[in-house]
Structure formats: structure tokens, C-alpha cells
C-alpha positions as CSV (number, residue, x, y, z in Angstrom):
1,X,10.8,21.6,-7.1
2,X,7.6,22.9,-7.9
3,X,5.4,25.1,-5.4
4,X,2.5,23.9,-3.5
5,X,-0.4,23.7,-4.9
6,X,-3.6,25.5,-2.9
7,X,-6.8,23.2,-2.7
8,X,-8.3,25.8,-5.3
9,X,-5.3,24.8,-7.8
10,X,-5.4,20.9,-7.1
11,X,-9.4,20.8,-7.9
12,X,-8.8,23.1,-10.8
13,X,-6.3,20.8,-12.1
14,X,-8.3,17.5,-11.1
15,X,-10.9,19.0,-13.6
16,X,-9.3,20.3,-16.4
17,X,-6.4,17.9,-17.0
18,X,-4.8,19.4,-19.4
19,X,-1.3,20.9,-17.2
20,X,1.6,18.6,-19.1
21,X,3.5,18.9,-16.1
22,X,1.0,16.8,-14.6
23,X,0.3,13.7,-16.9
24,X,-2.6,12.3,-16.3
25,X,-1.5,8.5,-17.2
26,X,-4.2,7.8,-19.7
27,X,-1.9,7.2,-22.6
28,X,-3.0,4.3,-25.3
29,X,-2.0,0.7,-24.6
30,X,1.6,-0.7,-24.1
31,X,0.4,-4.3,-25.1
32,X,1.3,-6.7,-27.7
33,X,-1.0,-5.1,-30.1
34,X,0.7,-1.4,-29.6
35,X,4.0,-3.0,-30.0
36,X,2.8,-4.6,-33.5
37,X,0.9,-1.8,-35.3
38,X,1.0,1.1,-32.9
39,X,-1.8,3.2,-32.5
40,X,-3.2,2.4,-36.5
41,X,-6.4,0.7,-37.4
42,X,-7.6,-1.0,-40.6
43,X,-7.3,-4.3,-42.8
44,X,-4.0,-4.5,-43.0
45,X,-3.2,-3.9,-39.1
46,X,-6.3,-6.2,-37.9
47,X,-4.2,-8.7,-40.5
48,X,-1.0,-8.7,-38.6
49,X,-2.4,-9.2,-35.5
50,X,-4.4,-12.7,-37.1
51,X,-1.5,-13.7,-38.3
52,X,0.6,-12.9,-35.0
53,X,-1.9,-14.6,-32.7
54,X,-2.1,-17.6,-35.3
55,X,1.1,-18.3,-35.1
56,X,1.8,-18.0,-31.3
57,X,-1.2,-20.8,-31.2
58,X,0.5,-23.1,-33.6
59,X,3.8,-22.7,-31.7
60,X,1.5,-24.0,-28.7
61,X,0.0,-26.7,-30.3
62,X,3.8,-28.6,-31.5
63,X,4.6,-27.5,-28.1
64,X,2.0,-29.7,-26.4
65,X,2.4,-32.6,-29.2
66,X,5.9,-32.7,-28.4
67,X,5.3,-33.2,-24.5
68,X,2.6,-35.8,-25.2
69,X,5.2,-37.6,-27.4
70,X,8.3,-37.1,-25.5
71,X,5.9,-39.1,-22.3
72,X,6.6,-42.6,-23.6
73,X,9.2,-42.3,-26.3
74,X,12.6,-40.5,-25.0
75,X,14.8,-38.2,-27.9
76,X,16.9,-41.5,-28.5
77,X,13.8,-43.4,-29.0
78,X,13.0,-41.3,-31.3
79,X,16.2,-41.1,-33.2
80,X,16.4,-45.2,-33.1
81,X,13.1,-45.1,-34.7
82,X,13.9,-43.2,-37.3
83,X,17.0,-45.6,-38.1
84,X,14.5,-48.4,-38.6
85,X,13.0,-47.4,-41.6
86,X,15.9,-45.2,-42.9
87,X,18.1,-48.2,-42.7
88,X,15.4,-50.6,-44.0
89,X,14.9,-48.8,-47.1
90,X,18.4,-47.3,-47.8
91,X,20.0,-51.0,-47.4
92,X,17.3,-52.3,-49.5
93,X,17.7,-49.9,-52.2
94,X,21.3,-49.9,-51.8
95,X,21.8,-53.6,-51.0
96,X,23.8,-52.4,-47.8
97,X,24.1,-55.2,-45.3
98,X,25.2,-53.5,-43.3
99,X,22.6,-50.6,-42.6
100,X,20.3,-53.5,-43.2
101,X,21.5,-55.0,-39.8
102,X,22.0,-51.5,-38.1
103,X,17.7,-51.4,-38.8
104,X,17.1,-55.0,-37.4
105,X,19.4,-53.9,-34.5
106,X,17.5,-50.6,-33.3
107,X,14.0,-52.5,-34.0
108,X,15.4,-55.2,-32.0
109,X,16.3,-52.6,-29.0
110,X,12.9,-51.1,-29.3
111,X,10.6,-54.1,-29.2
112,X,13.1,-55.1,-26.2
113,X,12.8,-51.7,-24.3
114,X,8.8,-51.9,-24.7
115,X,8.8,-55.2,-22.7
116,X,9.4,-52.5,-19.9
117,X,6.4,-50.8,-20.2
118,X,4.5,-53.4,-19.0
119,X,3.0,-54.2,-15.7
120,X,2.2,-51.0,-13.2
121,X,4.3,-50.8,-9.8
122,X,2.7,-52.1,-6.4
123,X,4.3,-49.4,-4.0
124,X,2.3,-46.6,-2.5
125,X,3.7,-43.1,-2.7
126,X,2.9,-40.3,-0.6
127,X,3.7,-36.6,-0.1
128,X,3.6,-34.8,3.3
129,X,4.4,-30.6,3.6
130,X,4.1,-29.6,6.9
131,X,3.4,-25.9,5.8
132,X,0.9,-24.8,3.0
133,X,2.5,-21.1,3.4
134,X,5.7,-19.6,4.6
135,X,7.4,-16.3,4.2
136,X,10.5,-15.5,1.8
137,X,13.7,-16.7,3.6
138,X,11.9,-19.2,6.1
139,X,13.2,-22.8,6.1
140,X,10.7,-25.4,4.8
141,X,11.4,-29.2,4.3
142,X,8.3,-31.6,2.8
143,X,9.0,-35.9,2.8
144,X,8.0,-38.0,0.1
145,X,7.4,-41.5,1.4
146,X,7.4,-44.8,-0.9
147,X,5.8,-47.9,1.0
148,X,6.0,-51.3,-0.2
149,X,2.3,-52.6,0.9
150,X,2.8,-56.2,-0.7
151,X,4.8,-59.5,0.6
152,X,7.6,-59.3,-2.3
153,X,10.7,-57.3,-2.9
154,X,10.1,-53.9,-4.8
155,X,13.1,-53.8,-7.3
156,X,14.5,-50.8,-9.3
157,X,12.0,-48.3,-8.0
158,X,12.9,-45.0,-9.5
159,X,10.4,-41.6,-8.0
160,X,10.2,-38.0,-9.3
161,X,8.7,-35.3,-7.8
162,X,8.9,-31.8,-9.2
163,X,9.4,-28.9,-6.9
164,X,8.9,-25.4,-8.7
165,X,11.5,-25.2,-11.4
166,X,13.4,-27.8,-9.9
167,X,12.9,-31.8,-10.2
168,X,13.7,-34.1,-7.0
169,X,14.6,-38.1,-7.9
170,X,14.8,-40.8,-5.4
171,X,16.6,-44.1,-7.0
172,X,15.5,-46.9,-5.2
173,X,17.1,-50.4,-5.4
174,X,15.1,-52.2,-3.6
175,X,12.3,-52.1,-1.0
176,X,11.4,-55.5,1.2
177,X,7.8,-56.3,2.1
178,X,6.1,-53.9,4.7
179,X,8.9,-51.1,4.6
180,X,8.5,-47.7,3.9
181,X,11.8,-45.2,2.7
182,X,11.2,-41.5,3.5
183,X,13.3,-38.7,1.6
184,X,13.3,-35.4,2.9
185,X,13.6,-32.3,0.0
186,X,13.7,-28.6,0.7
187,X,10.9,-25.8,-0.5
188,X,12.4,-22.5,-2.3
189,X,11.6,-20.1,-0.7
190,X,14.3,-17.7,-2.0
191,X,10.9,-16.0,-3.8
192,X,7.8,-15.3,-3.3
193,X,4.9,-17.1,-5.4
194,X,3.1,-20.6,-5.9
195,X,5.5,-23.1,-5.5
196,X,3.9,-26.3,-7.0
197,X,5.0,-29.7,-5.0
198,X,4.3,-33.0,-7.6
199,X,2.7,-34.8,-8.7
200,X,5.0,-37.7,-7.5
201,X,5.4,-40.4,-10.1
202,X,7.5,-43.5,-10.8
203,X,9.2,-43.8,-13.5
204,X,10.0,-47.1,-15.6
205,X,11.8,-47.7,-18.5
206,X,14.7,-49.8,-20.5
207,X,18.5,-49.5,-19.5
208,X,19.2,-48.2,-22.4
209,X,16.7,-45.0,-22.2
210,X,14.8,-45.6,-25.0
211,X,11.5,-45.2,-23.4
212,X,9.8,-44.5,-20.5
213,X,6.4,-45.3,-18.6
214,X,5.5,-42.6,-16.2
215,X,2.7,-42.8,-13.4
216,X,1.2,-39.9,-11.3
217,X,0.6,-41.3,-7.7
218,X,-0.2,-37.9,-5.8
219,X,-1.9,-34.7,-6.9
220,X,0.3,-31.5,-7.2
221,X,0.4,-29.4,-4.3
222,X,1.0,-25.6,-3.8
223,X,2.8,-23.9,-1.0
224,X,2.9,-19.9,-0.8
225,X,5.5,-18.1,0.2
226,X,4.3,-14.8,1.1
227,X,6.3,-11.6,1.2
228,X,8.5,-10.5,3.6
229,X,7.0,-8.0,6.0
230,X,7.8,-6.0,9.3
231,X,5.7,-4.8,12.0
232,X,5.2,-1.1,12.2
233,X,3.0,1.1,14.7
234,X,-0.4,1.8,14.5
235,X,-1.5,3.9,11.4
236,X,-4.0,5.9,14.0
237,X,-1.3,8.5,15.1
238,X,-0.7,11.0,12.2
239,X,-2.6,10.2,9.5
240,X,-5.7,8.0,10.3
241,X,-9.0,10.0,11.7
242,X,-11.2,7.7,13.5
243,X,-13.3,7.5,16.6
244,X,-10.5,7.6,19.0
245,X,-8.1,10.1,17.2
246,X,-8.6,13.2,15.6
247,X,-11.8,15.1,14.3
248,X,-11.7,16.4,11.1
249,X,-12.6,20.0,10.4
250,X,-16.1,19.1,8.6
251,X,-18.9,20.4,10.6
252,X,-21.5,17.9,11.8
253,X,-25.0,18.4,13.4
254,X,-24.5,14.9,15.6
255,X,-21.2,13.7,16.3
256,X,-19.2,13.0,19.3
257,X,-16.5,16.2,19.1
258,X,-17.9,19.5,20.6
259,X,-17.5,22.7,18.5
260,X,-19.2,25.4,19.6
261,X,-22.9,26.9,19.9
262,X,-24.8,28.4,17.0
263,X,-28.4,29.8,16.2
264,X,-31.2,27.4,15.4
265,X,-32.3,27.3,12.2
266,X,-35.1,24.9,10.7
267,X,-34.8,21.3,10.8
268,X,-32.5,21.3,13.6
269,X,-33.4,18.2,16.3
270,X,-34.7,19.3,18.9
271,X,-32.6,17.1,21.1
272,X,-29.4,19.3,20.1
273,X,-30.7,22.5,21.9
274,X,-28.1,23.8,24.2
275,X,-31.3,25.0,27.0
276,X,-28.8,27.1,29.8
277,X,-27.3,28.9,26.3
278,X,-31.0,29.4,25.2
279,X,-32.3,30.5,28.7
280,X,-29.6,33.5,28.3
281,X,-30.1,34.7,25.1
282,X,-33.9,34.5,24.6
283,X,-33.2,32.2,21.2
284,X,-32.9,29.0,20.5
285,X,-28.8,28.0,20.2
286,X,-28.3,24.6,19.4
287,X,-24.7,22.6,19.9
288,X,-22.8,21.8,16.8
289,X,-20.0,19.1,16.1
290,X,-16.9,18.3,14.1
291,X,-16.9,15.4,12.4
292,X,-15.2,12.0,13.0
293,X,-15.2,9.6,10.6
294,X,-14.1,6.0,10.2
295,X,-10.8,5.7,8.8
296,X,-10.7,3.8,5.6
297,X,-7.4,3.3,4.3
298,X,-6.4,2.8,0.5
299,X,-3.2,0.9,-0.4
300,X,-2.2,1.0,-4.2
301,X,0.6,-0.7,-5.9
302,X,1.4,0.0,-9.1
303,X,2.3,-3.4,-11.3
304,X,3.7,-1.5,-14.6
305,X,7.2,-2.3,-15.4
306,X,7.9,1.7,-15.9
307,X,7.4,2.2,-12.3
308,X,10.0,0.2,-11.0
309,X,14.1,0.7,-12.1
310,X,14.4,-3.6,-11.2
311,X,12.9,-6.9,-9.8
312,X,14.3,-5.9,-5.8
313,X,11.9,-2.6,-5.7
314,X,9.2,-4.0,-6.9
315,X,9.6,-7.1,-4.4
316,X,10.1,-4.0,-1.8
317,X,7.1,-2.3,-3.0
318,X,5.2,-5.4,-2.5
319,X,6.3,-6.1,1.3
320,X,5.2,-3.0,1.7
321,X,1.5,-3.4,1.1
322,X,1.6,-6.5,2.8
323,X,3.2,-4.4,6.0
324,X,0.7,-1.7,5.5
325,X,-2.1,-4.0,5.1
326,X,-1.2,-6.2,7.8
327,X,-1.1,-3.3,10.3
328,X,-4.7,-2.3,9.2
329,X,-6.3,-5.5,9.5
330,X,-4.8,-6.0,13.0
331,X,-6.0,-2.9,13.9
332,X,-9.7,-3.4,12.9
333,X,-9.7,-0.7,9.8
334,X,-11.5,-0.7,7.2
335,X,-9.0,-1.7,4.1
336,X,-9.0,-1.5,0.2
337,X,-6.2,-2.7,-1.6
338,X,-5.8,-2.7,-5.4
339,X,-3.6,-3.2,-7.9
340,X,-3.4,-2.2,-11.1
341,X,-5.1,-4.6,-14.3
342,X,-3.0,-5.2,-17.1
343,X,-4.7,-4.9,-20.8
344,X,-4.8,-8.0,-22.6
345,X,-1.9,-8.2,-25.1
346,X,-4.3,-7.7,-28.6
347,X,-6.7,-5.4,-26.9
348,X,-7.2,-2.1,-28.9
349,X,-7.6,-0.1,-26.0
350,X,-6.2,0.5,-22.5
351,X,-7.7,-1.3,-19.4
352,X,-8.7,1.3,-17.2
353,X,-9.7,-1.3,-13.9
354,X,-8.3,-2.1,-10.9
355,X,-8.2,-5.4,-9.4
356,X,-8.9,-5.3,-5.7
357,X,-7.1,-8.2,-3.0
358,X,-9.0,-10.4,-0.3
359,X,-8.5,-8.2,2.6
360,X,-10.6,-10.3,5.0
361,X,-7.6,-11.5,7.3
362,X,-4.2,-10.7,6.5
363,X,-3.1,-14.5,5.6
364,X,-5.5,-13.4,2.5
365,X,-4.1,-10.7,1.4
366,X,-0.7,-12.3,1.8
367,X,-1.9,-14.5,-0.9
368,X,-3.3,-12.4,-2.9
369,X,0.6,-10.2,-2.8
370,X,2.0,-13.7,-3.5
371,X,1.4,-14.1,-7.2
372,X,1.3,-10.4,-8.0
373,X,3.9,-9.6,-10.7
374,X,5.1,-6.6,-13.4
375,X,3.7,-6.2,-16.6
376,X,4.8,-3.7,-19.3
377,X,0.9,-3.5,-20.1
378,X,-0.5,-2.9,-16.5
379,X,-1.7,0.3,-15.4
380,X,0.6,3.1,-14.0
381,X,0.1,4.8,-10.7
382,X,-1.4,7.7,-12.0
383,X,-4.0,5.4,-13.9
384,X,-4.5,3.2,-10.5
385,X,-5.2,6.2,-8.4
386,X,-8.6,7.9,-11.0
387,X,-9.8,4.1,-11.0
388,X,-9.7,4.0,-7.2
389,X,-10.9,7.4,-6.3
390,X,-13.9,6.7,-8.7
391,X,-14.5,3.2,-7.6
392,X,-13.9,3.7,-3.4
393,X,-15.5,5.7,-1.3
394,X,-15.4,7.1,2.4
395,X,-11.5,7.1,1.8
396,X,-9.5,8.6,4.5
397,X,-5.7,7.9,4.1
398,X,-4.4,6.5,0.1
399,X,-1.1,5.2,0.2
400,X,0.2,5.1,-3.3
401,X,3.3,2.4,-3.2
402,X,5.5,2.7,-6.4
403,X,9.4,2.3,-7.4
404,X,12.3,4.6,-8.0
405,X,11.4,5.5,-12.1
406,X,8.1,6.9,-11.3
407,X,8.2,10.8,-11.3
408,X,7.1,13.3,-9.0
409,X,4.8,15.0,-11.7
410,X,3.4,11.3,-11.7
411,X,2.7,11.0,-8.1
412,X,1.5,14.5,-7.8
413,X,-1.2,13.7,-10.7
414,X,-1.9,10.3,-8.8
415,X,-2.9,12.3,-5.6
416,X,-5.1,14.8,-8.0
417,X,-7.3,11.9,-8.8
418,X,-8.0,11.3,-5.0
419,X,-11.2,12.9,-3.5
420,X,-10.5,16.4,-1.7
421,X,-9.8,15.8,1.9
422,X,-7.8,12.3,1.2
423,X,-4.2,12.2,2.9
424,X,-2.3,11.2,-0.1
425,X,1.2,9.1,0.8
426,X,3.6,8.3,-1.8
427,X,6.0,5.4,-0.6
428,X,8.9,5.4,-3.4
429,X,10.8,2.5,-2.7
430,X,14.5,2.8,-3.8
431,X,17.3,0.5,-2.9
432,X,20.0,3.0,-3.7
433,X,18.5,6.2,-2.7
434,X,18.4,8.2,0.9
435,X,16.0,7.4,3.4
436,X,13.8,10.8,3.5
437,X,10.2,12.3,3.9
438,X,8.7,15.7,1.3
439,X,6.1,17.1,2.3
440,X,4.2,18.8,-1.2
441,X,1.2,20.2,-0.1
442,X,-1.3,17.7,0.4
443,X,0.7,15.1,-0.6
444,X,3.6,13.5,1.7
445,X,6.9,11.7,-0.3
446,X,8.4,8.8,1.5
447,X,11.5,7.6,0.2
448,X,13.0,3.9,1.9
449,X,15.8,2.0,0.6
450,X,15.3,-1.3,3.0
451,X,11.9,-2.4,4.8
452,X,12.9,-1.5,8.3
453,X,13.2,2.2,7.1
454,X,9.3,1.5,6.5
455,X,8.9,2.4,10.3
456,X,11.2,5.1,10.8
457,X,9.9,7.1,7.9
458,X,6.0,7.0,8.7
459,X,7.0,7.7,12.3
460,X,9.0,11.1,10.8
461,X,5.9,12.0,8.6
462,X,3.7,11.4,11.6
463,X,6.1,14.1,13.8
464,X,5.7,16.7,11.2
């Protein structure tokens, strides 16, 4: 492990940047682009990439004309269509009866199956969700309720409702004037995110499945399922400087923590002159202070895929912001937290840009930690941290959240971006690794393999 460094070395470094064992993150893009042509410019590469985005746009375009097609007219459909004229043509040339009738036969079934199609159904559907969020894990159940508001029989009702990947179907047989059938679904939330509820739609169509006639009855809904988080002490003790904890050893002509007496010099107030210290020595002695200040605390996750070994860290990482953050916001403390921007994938250069979450209540910033996700292209920790220490200010505490691949050297050059004087915490979140705290110079390692050891392992780093 390496030694120390002295706050003379870590502001040395912070300006030079040009120690390798302390990358500095600011490598060229990892995007789409990079992938394609590298780092090289010119005709030829700006041709590849037109012909790359071209064709990802095309593949698109069939893409939505096959869902637009496939709304009305099933695969079979399809294929019995293509009978018609096949057969038609091939029994006429031919002078096959035989695929002559098989022709008559599937135009027969089609003009048949589009009697179906007509008319538009008379029940009422509806979709209740009791919760608009949850957390990972926690049970949630929504109803979808079909109502038959006329005086005749509903026959052969048949409702879909898409839930996230998933697709629900309720087959009615029958609904008698006035009544109303309720079916109960569950919500995953096995994951965090956006699950999308809906829309709920009937669906009508021939026996045979030739074709269909759907029709949207509710607009989609969204439930989030937030992260899974703990609730851990107060960040005051340890790390946080504020009104109520400890000074900080700035010097201050006004503030609320005594330091000592000292000569007055010009501009002084007035109203600071110590008179009993004055009336002894025959000079003016005014009081002076240590400074308190606010705390303002920085939480940073890093979204690259090279910080994080596999899916479970990262989903650590992020309960772990969410933890953090909640914590802060019940506390009344100022909070910033940011994630890293990913770089568009044909962009020639990096994204060096932050994007900072709604930390107004924490049911905010839950959201916001819902719909985060990896991306090879996002910006490491290193890259995260010069962005925020340029872009926040009055930071007290920086906790820098990140996964079991990212280095020390990394985290070190992370915390060399921060502004001198910042209490830099690196939480490495590893499944398979030890519990444990380091404590590098101004920078403090926390290693946690589950949530709960979230606790433990700030109240250890507090202690020491």
C-alpha cells in the first residue's frame, strides 16, 4: 500500500496530474463511436458511423411497421393472406384445382374472421393500484375491474393488461347486466425501476386467430419501486462539522467557538474587543474564533460498468445513496447528489457532466435512484468527483459510492479532485469481500458486503 500523502503532496498532485499511479479518469470516450473507429478522425471514419446510425434507424423503422401491422392482422393472418394470391395464381397458371380451392378457402376464412372486427364492446374497464411507489421486496397487488353498464349479457369478453415485462389476461365468458368482475394481479417488485401498469384493453377477434381488434380503455400507469435502504445514525458524529458539532480549525473573526485573544489590527469590529484583556495590557486585544460551518454533504455514485464486478453491487451501491441521502434529508443537511452522465453513443468526445437528483424530500431522490442504471459510456468515479468539486461548493463531507473493480489509485485520484479540507469517504461495495475500514490519509476506505454492514462500518470510521 502506498504511504500517506501530506496535504503539500495531495495539492501538488491535484495540480500537476501527471503521477500514473494516480489516473486522473479523463481518458477518451467508451461509446459506440470509440467502439467503431477508435480514437481516428476523417472521411472514411465520419462514413462508418453514417452508415452505422443509418442502419440502426432502418432496423427501427420495420420494427415499428411490423407492430403497427401485427395490431389487426396476427402472423397466421398473414400467412393465409399470402395463400390467396399464391394459390390464385399458381392454380391458374398451373390449372391446379386444387390450390385453386385452398385460395377460395383462406379468402373465405379471412372475409369471415373480419366480420369480427366489427362493433366496439359496451363494458367499462378500470384499473385501481393502491400504491404509486414501494420498495424492492414489498408486496403490492393492483385490481382491474370490467363492469357491464348496459341491460344485456356481455359475451366472450377477453382483457389484457400489461404489467412490466409481463402480460396479465382475464377471459371472460360472460357478464350479466349491472355486474362488475374484479381480478386481482401482483406488481414485481423483485427490481427496482418504473414498472408500467396498462393500458387495459379488450381484445376481439375470430376463433381461428386470424385477426384481432384491440382497444385501449385505461391510460398506462407507473409504479416505482424504490431501492432498498436501512436506517443508520446521524452523519453529525465523526464526520459532519456543523453548528452543534465540531469547529473546524479555520480561524474566524465572528463565529460562535472561542479561540483565544489576539492584538487588534485594522478593520477589526469594534464589537469584538475583549475590554478586561485591553484594560491590562494597555492595547487593544480583540477575541478571535474557530470556524463552524454548515455541513454540506456530497454523495457520488459512479454509473460506469468498469466500476462495478456485477448487477448485485451496483444495486448495493445504489441503496446506499439512497441510505445516505435519506439520513441527510431527515436530518435537515444540506445535500448534493450526483451521478455520473453518460456520453451519447456517436459523440466524438467524452461527457465530462454530472447529473444531479431531486434531493428536496427523500421520496424524490428515491425516484430519482429508481431509474438509475450502468452504462459502459458513463463517467468513472474519478471523472464524477473533478466535475463535482468544480461544480459544488461549501462541501464538507464527499462520499464517493463505487463497486469492487474500481482501484484504490482510482479512489485516491477521486478524492484529489475534492477541495482541500473535504472529508473524502470511499464506500466500496463488495458482496464477497470482508467488512473493513482504511484509513489513507485524508481519505477513509469502507469496504461492506451487505447493507446492514452500512451502519457498523461508519460507526467504526467514526471511533477512529
Amino acid at each position: 500500500m502506498s504511504a500517506p500523502l501530506s496535504a503539500d503532496d495531495r495539492h501538488r498532485r491535484a495540480d500537476t496530474k501527471t503521477d500514473a499511479r494516480f489516473p486522473t479518469g479523463t481518458a477518451g470516450p467508451t461509446n459506440v463511436r470509440a467502439r467503431l473507429v477508435g480514437d481516428r478522425t476523417g472521411p472514411l471514419a465520419d462514413l462508418l458511423v453514417v452508415l452505422v446510425k443509418t442502419l440502426a434507424a432502418v432496423r427501427r423503422g420495420l420494427a415499428t411497421a411490423r407492430r403497427s401491422a401485427s395490431a389487426i392482422v396476427t402472423p397466421l393472418g398473414w400467412t393465409v393472406l399470402l395463400i390467396v394470391p399464391v394459390g390464385l395464381v399458381g392454380g391458374y397458371v398451373l390449372g391446379w384445382v386444387e390450390l385453386l380451392a385452398i385460395a377460395v378457402a383462406a379468402l373465405a376464412m379471412m372475409l369471415f374472421a373480419a366480420v369480427f372486427l366489427v362493433g366496439r364492446s359496451a363494458a367499462e374497464i378500470t384499473v385501481d393500484l393502491p400504491h404509486d411507489r414501494v420498495a424492492v421486496g414489498q408486496s403490492a397487488m393492483g385490481e382491474v375491474r370490467v363492469a357491464n353498464p348496459t341491460r344485456r349479457r356481455l359475451l366472450g369478453v377477453r382483457v389484457e393488461l400489461p404489467v412490466a415485462e409481463g402480460l396479465l389476461e382475464v377471459q371472460l365468458p360472460g357478464i350479466r347486466p349491472g355486474d362488475t368482475v374484479t381480478e386481482s394481479f401482483p406488481v414485481p417488485t423483485d427490481r427496482r425501476g418504473v414498472m408500467r401498469i396498462g393500458p387495459a384493453r379488450t381484445v376481439r377477434g375470430d376463433a381461428v386467430g386470424l385477426v384481432r381488434r384491440v382497444v385501449e380503455w385505461t391510460t398506462p400507469r407507473e409504479v416505482v419501486v424504490h431501492p432498498a435502504t436501512i436506517g443508520i445514525p446521524s452523519t453529525s458524529t465523526g464526520f459532519v462539522r456543523d453548528l452543534e458539532g465540531s469547529p473546524t480549525r479555520d480561524l474566524a473573526p465572528d463565529d460562535l467557538s472561542f479561540h483565544a485573544i489576539r492584538d487588534y489590527v485594522p478593520g477589526d469590529e469594534r464589537r469584538h474587543i475583549h475590554w478586561r484583556s485591553t484594560a491590562k495590557t494597555g492595547a487593544y486585544m480583540v477575541r478571535q474564533f474557530e470556524q463552524s460551518r454548515r455541513s454540506h454533504l456530497v454523495v457520488a455514485l459512479s454509473l460506469a460498468r468498469a466500476d462495478f464486478a456485477a448487477d448485485d453491487e451496483f444495486e448495493l451501491a445504489v441503496s446506499v445513496v439512497g441510505s445516505l441521502g435519506g439520513r441527510a434529508i431527515g436530518d435537515g443537511r444540506d445535500l448534493t447528489v450526483v451521478v455520473g452522465e453518460r456520453t451519447p453513443d456517436f459523440a466524438r468526445r467524452k461527457t465530462l457532466a454530472v447529473l444531479t437528483l431531486d434531493t428536496v424530500t427523500r421520496t424524490r431522490l428515491l425516484d430519482g435512484l429508481a431509474v438509475v442504471e450502468r452504462a459502459d459510456s458513463a463517467l468513472t468515479i474519478a471523472d464524477v468527483a473533478r466535475v463535482t468539486g468544480g461544480q459544488v461548493t461549501g462541501v464538507s463531507v464527499a462520499f464517493l459510492v463505487v463497486g469492487s473493480t474500481t482501484t484504490l489509485s482510482a479512489l485516491r485520484s477521486a478524492a484529489l479532485h475534492l477541495p482541500l479540507g473535504v472529508e473524502v469517504v470511499a464506500i466500496v461495495c463488495d458482496p464477497d469481500g470482508a467488512p473493513g475500514v482504511r484509513r489513507l490519509a485524508d481519505l477513509t476506505v469502507l469496504t461492506i458486503g451487505y447493507l446492514d454492514d452500512l451502519r457498523q462500518s461508519l460507526a467504526r470510521a467514526a471511533a477512529s
